[in-house]
Residue, then its C-alpha position, 0 to 999 in steps of 0.5 A: x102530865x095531863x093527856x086528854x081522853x087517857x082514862x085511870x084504867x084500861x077499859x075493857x072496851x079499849x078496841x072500841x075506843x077510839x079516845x083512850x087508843x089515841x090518847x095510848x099511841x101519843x103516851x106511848x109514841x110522843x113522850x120520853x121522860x128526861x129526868x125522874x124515877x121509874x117505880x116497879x110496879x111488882x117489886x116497888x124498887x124505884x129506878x133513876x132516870x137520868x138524860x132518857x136513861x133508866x138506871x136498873x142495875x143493882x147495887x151491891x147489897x142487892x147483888x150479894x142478896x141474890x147471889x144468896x137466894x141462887x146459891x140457897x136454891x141449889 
């Protein structure tokens, strides 16, 4: 998708740009995603979306891998 006036990154100037605040407020305010996936930036795991919902529950390896990191730090 292709908003105008939505620069690759936050300027540092962003209070005073009143191009890339707008283009910000109609990504922010006018666009929901339907179907597709949501990427973690910090953790890169990939999380469905499906009818506007994101998945983010773990599954059941995950769940036994932290359950294992909890009882390893006790």
């Amino acid at each position: 998708m292709d908003i105008a006036g939505l620069p690759d990154q936050l300027p540092e100037n962003i209070q005073e740009n009143t191009v890339a605040l707008q283009a910000l407020h109609r990504l922010l305010v006018n666009v929901s995603i339907k179907e597709g996936d949501l990427e973690c930036s910090n953790c890169k795991r990939v999380y469905s979306i499906k009818n506007g919902i994101p998945n983010m529950t773990l599954n059941e390896s995950e769940l036994e891998q932290k359950k294992k990191l909890r009882k390893d730090i006790q």
